[in-house]
BATILO-620895 format. One record per atom (N, C-alpha, C, CB): x, z, y. Coordinates in pm, 1 decimal. Glycine has a CB too. Layout:
N
(rec (X, Z, Y))
...
This chain:
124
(rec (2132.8, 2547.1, -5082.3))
(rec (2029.1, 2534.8, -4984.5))
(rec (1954.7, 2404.2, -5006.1))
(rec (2086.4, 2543.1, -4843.7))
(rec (1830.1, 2391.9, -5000.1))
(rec (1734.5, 2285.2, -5038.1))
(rec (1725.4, 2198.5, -4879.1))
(rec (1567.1, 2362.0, -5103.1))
(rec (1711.6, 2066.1, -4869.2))
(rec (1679.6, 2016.8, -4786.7))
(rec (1555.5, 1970.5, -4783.8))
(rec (1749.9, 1954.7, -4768.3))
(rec (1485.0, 1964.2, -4725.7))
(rec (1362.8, 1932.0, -4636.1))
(rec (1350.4, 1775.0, -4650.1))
(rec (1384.6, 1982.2, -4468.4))
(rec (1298.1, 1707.7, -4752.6))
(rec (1298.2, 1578.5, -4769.9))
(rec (1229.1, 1509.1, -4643.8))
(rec (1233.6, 1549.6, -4899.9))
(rec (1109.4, 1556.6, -4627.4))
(rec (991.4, 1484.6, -4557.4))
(rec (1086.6, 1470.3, -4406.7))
(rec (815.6, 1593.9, -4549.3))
(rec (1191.0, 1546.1, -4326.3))
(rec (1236.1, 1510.1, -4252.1))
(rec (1345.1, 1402.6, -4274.2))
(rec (1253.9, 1600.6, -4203.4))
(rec (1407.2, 1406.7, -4348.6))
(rec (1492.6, 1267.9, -4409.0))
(rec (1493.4, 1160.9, -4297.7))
(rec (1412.9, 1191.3, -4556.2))
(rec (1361.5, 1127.9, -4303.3))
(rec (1352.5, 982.0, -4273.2))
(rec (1286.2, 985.8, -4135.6))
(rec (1265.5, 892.6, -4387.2))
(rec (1301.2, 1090.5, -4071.8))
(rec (1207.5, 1099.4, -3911.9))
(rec (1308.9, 1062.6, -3822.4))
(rec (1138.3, 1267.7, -3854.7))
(rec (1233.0, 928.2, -3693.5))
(rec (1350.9, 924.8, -3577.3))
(rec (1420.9, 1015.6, -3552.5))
(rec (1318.0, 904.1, -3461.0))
(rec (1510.4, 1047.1, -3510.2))
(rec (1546.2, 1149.3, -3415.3))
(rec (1572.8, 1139.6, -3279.1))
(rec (1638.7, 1198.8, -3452.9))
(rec (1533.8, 1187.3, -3176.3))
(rec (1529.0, 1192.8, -3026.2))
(rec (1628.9, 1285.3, -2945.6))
(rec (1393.8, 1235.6, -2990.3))
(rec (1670.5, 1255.7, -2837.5))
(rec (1760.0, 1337.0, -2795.9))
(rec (1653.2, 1418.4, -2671.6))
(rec (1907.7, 1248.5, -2746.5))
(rec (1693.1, 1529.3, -2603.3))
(rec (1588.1, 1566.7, -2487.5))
(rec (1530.4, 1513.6, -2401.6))
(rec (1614.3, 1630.3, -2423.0))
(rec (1624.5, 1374.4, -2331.1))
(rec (1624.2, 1313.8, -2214.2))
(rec (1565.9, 1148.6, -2289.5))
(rec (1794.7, 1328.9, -2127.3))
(rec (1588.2, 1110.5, -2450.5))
(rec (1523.1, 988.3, -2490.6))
(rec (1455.2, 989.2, -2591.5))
(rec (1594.8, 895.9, -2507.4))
(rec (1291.0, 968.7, -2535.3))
(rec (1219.7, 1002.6, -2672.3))
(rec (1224.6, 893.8, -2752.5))
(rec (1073.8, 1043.3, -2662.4))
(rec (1180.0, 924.6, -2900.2))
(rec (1153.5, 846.4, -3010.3))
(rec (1113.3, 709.5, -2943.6))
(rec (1041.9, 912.0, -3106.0))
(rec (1154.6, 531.1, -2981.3))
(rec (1062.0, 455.9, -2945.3))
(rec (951.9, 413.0, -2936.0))
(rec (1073.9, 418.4, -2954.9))
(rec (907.2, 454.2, -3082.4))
(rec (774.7, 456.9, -3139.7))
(rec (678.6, 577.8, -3051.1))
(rec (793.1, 493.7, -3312.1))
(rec (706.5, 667.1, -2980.1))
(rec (598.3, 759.6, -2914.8))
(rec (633.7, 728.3, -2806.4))
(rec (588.1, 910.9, -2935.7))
(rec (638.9, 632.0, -2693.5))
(rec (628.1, 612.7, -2550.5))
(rec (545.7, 473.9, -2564.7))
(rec (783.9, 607.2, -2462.0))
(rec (441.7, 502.2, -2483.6))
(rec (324.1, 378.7, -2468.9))
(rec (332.5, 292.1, -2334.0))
(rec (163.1, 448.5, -2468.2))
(rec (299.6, 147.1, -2325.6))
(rec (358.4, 99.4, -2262.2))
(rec (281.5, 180.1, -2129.6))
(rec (366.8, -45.3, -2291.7))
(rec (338.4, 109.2, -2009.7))
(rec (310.6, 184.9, -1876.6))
(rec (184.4, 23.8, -1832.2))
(rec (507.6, 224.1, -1743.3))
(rec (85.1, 94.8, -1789.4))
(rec (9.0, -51.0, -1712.3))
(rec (20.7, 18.9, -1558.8))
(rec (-202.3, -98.5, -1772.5))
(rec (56.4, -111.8, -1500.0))
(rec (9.4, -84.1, -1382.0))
(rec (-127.8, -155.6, -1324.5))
(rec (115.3, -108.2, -1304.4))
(rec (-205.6, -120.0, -1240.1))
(rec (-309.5, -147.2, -1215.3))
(rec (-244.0, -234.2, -1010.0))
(rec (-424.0, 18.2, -1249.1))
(rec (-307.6, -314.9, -970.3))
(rec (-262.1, -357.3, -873.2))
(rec (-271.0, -307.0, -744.0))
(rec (-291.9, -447.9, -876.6))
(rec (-317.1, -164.4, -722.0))
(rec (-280.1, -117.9, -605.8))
(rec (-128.4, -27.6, -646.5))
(rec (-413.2, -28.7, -539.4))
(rec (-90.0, 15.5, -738.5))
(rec (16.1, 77.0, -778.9))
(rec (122.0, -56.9, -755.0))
(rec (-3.9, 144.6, -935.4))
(rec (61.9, -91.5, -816.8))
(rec (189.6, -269.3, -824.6))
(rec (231.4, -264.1, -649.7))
(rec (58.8, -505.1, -876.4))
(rec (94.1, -292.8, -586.0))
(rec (155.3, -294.0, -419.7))
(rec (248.9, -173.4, -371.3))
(rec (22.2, -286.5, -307.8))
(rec (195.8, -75.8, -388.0))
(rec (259.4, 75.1, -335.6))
(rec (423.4, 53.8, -375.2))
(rec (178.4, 237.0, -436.6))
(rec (464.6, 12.6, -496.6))
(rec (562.7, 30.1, -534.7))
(rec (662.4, -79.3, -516.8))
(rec (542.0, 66.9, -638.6))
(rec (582.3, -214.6, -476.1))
(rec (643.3, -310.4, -407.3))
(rec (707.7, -236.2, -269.7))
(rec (536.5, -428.0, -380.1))
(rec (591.8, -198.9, -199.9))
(rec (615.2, -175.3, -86.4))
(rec (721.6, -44.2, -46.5))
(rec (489.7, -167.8, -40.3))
(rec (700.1, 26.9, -186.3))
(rec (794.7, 111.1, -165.4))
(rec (965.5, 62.9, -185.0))
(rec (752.4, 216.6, -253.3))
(rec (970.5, 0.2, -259.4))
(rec (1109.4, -98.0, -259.9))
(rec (1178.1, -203.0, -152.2))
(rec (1089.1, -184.4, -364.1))
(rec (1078.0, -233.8, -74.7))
(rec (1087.4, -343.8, 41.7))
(rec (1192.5, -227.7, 119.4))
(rec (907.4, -402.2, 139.5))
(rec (1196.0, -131.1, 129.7))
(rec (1295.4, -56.0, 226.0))
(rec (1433.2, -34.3, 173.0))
(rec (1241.9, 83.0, 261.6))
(rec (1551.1, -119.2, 224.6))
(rec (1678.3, -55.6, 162.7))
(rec (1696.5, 41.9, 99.9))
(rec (1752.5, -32.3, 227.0))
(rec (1723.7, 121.9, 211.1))
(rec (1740.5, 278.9, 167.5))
(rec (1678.2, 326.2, 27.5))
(rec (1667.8, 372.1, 280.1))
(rec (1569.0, 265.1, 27.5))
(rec (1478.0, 353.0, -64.4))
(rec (1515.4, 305.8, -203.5))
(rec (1309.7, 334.6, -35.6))
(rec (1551.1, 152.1, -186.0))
(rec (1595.5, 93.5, -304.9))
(rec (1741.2, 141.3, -319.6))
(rec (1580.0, -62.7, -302.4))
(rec (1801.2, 167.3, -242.5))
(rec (1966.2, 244.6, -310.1))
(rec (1966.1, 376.8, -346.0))
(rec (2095.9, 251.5, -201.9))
(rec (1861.5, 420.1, -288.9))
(rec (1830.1, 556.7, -337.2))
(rec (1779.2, 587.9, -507.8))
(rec (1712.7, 600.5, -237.5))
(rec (1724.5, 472.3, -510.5))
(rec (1603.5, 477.0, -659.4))
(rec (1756.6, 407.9, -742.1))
(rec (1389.7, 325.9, -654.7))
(rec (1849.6, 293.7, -714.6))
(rec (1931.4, 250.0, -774.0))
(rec (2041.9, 379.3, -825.4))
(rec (1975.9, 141.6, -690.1))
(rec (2055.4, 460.0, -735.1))
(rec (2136.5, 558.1, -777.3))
(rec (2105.0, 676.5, -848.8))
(rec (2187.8, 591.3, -688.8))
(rec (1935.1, 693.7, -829.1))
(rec (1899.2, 719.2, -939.1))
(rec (1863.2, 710.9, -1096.3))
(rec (1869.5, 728.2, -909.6))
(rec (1866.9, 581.3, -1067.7))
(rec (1864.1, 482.6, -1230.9))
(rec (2025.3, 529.3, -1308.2))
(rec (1864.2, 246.7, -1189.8))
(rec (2120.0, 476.8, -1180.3))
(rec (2265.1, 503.2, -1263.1))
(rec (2310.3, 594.8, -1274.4))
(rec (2365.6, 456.5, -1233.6))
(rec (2239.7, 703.9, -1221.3))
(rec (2298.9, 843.3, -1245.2))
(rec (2279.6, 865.5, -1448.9))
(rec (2180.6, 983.5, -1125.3))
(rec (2129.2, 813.5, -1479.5))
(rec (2135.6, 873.0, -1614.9))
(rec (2041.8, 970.6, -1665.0))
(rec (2249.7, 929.9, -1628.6))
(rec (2072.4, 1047.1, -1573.4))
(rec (2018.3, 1203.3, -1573.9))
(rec (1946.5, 1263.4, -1402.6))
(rec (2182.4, 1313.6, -1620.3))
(rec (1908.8, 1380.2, -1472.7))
(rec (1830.2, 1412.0, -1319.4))
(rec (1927.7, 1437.7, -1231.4))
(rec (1726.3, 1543.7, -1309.8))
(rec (1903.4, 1352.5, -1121.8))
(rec (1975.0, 1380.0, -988.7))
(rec (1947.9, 1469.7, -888.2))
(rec (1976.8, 1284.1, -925.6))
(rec (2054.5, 1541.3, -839.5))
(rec (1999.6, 1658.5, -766.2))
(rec (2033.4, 1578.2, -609.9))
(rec (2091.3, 1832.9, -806.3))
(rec (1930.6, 1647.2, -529.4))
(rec (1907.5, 1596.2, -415.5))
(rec (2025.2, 1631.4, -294.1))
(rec (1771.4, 1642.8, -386.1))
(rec (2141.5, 1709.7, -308.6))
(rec (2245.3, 1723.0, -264.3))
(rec (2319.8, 1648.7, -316.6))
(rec (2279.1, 1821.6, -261.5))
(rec (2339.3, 1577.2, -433.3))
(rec (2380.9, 1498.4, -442.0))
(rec (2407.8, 1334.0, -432.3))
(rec (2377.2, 1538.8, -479.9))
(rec (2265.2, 1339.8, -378.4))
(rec (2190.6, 1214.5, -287.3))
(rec (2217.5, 1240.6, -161.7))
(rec (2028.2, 1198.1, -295.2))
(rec (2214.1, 1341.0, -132.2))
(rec (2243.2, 1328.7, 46.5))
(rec (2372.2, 1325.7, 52.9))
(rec (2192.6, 1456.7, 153.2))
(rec (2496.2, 1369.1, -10.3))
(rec (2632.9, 1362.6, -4.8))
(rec (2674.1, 1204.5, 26.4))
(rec (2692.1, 1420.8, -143.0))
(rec (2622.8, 1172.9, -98.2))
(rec (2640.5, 976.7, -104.3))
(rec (2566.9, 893.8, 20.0))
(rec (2545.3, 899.8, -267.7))
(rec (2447.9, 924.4, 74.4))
(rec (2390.4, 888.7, 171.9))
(rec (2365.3, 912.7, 297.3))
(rec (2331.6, 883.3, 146.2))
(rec (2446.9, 777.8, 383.3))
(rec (2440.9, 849.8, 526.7))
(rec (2312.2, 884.3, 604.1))
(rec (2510.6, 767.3, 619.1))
(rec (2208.8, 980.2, 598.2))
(rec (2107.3, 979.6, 623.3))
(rec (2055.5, 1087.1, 658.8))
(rec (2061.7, 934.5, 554.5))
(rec (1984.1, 1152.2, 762.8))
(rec (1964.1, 1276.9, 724.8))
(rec (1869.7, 1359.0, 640.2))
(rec (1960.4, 1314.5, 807.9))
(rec (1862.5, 1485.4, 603.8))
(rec (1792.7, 1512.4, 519.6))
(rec (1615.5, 1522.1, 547.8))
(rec (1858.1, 1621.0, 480.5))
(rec (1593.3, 1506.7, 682.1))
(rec (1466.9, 1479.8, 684.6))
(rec (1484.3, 1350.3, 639.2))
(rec (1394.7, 1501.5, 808.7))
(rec (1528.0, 1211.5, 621.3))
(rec (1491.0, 1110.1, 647.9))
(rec (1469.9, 1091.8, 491.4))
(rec (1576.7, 1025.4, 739.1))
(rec (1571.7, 1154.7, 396.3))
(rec (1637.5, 1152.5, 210.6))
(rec (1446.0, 1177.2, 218.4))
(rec (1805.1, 1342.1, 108.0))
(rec (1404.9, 1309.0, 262.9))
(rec (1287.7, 1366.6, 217.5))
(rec (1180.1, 1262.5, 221.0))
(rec (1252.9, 1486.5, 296.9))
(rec (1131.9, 1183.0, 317.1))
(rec (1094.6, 1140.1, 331.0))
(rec (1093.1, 1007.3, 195.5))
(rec (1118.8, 1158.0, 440.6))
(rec (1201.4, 943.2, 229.3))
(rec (1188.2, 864.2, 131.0))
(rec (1189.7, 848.6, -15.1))
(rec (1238.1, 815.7, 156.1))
(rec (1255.2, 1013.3, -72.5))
(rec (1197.4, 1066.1, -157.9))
(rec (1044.4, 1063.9, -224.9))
(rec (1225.5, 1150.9, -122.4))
(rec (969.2, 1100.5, -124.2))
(rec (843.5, 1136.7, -117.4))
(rec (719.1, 1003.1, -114.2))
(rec (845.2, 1227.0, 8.7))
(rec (814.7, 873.9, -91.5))
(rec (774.5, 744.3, -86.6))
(rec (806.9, 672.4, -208.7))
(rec (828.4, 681.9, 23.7))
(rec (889.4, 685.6, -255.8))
(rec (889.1, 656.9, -434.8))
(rec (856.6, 762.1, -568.8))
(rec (1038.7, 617.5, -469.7))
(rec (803.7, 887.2, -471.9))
(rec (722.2, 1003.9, -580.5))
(rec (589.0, 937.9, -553.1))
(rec (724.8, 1203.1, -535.2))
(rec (546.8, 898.6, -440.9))
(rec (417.9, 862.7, -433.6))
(rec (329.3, 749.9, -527.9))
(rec (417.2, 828.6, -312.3))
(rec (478.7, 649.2, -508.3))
(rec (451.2, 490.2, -531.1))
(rec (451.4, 489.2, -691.9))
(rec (584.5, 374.7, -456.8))
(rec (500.4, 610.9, -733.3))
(rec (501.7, 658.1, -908.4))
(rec (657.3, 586.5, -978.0))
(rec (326.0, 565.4, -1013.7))
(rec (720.0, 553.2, -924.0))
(rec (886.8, 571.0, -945.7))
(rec (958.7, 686.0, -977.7))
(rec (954.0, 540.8, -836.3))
(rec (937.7, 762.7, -947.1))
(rec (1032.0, 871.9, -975.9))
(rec (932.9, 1001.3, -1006.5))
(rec (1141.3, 897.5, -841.5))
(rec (992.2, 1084.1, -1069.2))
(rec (933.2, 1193.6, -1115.5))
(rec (1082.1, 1332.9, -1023.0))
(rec (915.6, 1172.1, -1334.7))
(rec (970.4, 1438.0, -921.7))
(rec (1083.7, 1500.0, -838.7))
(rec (1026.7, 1646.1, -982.4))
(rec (1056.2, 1523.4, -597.0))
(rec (1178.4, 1731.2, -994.0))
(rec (1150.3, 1843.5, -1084.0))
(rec (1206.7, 1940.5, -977.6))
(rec (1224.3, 1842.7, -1245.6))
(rec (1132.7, 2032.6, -933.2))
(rec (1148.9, 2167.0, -913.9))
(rec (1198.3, 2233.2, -944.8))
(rec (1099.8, 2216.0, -918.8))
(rec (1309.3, 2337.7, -919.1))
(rec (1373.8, 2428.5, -961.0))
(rec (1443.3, 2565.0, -881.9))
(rec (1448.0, 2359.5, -1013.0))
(rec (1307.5, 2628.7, -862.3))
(rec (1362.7, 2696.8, -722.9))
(rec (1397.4, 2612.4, -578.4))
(rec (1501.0, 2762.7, -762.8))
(rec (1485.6, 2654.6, -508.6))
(rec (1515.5, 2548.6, -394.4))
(rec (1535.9, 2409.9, -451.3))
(rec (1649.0, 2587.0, -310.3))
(rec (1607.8, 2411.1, -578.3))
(rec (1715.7, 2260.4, -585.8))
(rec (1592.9, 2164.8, -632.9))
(rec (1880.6, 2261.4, -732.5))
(rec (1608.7, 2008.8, -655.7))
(rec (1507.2, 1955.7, -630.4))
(rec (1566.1, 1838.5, -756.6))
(rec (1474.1, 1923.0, -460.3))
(rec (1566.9, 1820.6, -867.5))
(rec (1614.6, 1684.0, -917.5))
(rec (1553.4, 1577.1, -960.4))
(rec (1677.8, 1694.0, -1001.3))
(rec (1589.4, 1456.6, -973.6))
(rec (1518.6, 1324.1, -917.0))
(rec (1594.0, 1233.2, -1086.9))
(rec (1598.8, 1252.8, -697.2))
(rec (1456.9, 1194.4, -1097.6))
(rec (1442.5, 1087.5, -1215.7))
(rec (1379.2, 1006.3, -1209.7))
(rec (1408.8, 1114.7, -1318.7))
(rec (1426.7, 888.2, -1269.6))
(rec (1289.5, 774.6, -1263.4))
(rec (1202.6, 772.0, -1392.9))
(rec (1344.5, 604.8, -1245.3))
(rec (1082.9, 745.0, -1310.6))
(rec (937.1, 766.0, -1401.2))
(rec (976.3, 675.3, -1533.7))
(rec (768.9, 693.6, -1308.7))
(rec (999.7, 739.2, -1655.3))
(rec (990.6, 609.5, -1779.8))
(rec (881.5, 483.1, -1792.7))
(rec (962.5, 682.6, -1919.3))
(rec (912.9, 386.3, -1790.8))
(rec (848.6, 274.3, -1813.8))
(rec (778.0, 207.9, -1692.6))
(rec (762.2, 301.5, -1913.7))
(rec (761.4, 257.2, -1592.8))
(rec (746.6, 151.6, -1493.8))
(rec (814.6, 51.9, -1419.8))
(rec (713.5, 191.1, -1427.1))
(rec (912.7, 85.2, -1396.2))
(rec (1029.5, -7.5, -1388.2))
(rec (996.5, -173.5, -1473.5))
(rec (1167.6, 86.2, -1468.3))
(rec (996.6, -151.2, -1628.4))
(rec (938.8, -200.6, -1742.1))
(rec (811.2, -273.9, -1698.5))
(rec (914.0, -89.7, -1842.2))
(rec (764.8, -188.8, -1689.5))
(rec (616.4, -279.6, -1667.1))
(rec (599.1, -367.7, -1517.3))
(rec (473.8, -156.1, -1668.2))
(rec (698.4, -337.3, -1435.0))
(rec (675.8, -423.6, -1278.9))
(rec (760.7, -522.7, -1354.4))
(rec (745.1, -351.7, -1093.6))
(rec (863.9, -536.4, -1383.2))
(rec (984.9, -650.7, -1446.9))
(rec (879.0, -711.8, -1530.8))
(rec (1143.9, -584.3, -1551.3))
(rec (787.6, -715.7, -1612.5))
(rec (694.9, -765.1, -1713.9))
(rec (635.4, -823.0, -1636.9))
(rec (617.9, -685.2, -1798.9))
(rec (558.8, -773.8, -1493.5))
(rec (468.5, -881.4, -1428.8))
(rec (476.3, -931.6, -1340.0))
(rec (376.2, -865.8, -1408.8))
(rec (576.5, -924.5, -1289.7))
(rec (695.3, -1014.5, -1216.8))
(rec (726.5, -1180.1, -1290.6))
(rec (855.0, -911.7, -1233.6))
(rec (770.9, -1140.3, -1422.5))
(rec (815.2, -1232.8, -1523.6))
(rec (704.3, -1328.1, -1578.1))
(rec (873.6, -1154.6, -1635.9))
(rec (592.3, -1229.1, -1586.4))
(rec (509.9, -1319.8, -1623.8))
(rec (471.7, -1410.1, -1478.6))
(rec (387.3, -1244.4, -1700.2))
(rec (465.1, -1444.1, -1394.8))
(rec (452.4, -1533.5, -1293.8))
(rec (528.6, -1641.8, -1291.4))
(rec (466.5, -1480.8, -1190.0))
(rec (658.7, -1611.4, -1375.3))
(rec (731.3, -1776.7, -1400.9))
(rec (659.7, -1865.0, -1443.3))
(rec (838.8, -1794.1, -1498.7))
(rec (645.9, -1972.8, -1352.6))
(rec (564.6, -2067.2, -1412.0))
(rec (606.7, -2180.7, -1534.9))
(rec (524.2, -2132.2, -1302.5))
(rec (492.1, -2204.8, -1622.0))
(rec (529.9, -2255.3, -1737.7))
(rec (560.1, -2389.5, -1686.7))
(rec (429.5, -2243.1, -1851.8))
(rec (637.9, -2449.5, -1799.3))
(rec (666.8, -2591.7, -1785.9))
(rec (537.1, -2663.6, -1752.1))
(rec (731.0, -2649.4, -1916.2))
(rec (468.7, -2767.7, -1683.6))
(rec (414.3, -2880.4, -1636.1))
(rec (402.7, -2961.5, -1736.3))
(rec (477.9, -2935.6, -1536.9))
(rec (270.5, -2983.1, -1804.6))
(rec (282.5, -3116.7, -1897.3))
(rec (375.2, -3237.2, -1848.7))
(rec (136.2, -3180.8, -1912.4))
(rec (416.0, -3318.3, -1906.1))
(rec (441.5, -3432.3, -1834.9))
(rec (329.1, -3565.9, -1945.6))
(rec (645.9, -3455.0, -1829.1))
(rec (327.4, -3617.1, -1780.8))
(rec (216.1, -3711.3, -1823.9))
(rec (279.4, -3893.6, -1871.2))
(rec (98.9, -3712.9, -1669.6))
C-alpha cells in the first residue's frame, strides 16, 4: 500500500483542538470587553464558567445544575448571561443543552488585562 506523502507532514487535530496555526486571534472590541467583565462580576456566573473551563469538554446543563445549588430558572438565566457576553458557546441537542467556552476569548481579555501593567518609570 502506497502512502500519501503530501500528508506526512500535516498538523494533526483532534475534534475538540484545532490545528494552532488555523485559530486567529480573538479581538475584543470594548463594549464586549465590558459585557464580559460584567458578566464575570457575578459569583455564580464565574463558578459556573470555571466549571466549565475544567470540565474540558461540553458540559451538559444537568450536570451544572447537579453541582449547583441554584435553581434551574436561575442556571438559565445565567447561562444566557455568559452566551450573551460571548463566553460560552450553548449546543443544542434536542432537549439537552451543552456548554463550552468560546475559544480564545478568555485569551484575549487575559492579553488586555496584562497589557495595563504598568511599565517600569524611568528613574531620573
Amino acid at each position: 500500500m502506497a502512502r500519501n506523502s503530501k500528508n506526512r507532514n500535516m498538523p494533526t487535530s483532534t475534534p475538540h483542538q484545532p490545528a494552532p496555526a488555523t485559530r486567529k486571534p480573538t479581538r475584543l472590541s470594548r463594549a464586549r470587553r465590558t459585557a464580559i467583565l460584567k458578566a464575570l462580576a457575578d459569583p455564580r456566573r464565574f463558578e459556573l464558567l470555571e466549571r466549565i473551563a475544567r470540565a474540558g469538554c461540553p458540559l451538559g446543563c444537568a450536570q451544572v445544575r447537579a453541582a449547583l445549588p441554584i435553581s434551574a430558572a436561575t442556571l438559565s438565566h445565567h447561562i444566557k448571561e455568559l452566551e450573551t457576553a460571548g463566553l460560552i458557546e450553548v449546543r443544542r441537542e434536542g432537549k439537552f443543552h451543552y456548554l463550552s467556552l468560546r475559544p480564545g476569548v478568555l485569551e484575549a481579555l487575559a492579553t488586555q488585562l496584562t497589557a495595563l501593567e504598568p511599565v517600569a518609570c524611568p528613574t531620573r
